[in-house]
Structure formats: structure tokens, C-alpha cells
C-alpha positions as CSV (number, residue, x, y, z in Angstrom):
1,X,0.0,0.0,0.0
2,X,1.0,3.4,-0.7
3,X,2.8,5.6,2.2
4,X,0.1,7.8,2.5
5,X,-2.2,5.1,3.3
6,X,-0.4,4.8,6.7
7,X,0.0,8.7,7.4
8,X,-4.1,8.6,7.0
9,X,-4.7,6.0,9.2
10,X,-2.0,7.6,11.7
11,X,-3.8,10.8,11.7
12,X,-7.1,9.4,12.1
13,X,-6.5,7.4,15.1
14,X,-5.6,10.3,17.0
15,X,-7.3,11.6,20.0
16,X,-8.1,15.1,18.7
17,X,-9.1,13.8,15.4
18,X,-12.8,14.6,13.9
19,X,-14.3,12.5,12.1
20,X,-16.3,12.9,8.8
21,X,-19.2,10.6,10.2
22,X,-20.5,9.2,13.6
23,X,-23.1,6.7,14.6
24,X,-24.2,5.3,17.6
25,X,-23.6,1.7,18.2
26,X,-27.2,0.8,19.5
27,X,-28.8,-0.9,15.9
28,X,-26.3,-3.4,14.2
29,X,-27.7,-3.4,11.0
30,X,-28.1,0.6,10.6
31,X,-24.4,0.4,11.5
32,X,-23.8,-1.9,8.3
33,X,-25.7,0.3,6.4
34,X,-23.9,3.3,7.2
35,X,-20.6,1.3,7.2
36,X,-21.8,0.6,3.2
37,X,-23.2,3.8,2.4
38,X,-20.2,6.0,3.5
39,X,-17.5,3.6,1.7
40,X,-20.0,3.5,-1.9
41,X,-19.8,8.0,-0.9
42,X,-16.5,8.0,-0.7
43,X,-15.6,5.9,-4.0
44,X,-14.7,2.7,-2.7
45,X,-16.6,1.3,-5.3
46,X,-17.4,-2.8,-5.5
47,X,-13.8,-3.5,-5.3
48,X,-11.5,-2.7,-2.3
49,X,-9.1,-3.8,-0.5
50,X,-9.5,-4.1,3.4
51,X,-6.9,-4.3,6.2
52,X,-6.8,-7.5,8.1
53,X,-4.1,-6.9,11.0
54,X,-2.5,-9.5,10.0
55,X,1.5,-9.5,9.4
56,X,2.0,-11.9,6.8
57,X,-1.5,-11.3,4.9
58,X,-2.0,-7.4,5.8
59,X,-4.6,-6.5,3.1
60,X,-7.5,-8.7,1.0
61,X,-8.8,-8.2,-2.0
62,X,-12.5,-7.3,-1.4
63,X,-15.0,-7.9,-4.4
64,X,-18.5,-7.2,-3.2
65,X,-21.7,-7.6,-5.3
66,X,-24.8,-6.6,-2.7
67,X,-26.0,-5.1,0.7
68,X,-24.7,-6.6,3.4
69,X,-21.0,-7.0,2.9
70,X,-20.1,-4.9,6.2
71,X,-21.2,-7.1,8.5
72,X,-19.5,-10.2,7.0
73,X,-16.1,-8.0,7.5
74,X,-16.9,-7.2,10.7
75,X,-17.3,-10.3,11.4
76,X,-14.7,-11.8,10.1
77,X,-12.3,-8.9,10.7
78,X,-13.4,-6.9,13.3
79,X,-15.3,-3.5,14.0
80,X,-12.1,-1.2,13.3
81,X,-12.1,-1.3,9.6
82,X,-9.6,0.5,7.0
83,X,-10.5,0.3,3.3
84,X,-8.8,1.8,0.5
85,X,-10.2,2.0,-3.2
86,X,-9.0,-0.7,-5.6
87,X,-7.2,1.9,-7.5
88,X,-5.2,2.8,-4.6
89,X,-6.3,6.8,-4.7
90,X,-9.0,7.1,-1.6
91,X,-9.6,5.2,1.8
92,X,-12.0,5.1,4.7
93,X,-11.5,4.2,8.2
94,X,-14.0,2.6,10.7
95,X,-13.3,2.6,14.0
96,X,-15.5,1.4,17.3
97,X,-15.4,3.8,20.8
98,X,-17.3,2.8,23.7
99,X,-20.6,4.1,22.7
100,X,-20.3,5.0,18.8
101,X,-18.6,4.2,15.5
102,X,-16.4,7.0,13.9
103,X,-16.0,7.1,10.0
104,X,-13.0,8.9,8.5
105,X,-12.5,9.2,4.7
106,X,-9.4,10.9,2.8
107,X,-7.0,10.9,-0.1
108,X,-3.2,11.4,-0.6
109,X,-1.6,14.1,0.4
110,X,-0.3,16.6,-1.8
């Protein structure tokens, strides 16, 4: 992945951060909505590539064809999600607190 994909992410996860999007955590599948609706806003597209946390396999390949592709993700991955577009030039971030989800979305720097 591009550098900038790291220096995104970095920034996000700050404390002092403020994110583009918020929703409370209390109805799961409005969250996967949102989750789906601010990714397809921000140009992720039907093809992505999502950030496992894993060392040896650190991104997948994402290829989605319907609704409901967030919560499979999440459940696999995890709530904190970081996508970036197949074409390497956007990303979004997901990320769980205690009573809300946060969505962040951004391109390189120039």
C-alpha cells in the first residue's frame, strides 16, 4: 500500500481527530448500512481492499456484489475497519469507541 495510506490512518487514530461521520452503536444493521453507504460515498466502489491486522497477509482483496457486505467483515475482521479504493487513490476508516462508531475518509496528500 502506498505511504500515505499509513500517514491517514495515523492521523485518524488520533485523539483530537474529527471524524467525517458518527453513529451510535445501539442498531447493528443501521451500522452496516452506514458502514456501506459511506464507503459507496467516498468511492470505494465494488472493489476494495481491506486491512486484516494481520502481518504476513496485511490486506484482502475485497470484491462485493450486494448489501450486506459490512457485517461479513466485521465479522470476520473486526469492527475497526480501513479500506482503500482498488485503484489505490481514496480510503475510509472505521473505527469502534465505547458508545459510537467514527468514519473517516481521505486521499493522498499533496
Amino acid at each position: 500500500m502506498p505511504d500515505w495510506v499509513r500517514l491517514r490512518v495515523s492521523e485518524w487514530m488520533r485523539s483530537d481527530s474529527l471524524p467525517d461521520s458518527r453513529i451510535n452503536d445501539e442498531i447493528e444493521e443501521q451500522i452496516n448500512l452506514w458502514i456501506e453507504n459511506f464507503a459507496n460515498d467516498a468511492g470505494m466502489g465494488n472493489r476494495f481492499y481491506c486491512r486484516t491486522g494481520l502481518l504476513f497477509f496485511p490486506w484482502l482483496d475485497c470484491e462485493v456484489g450486494e448489501d450486506g457486505w459490512a457485517q461479513e467483515l466485521r465479522a470476520a475482521i473486526g469492527n475497526d475497519l480501513v479500506i482503500i479504493s482498488h485503484d489505490k487513490t481514496a480510503a475510509v476508516a472505521f473505527f469502534e469507541e465505547e458508545y459510537e462508531y467514527l468514519a473517516f475518509s481521505g486521499v493522498p496528500f499533496r
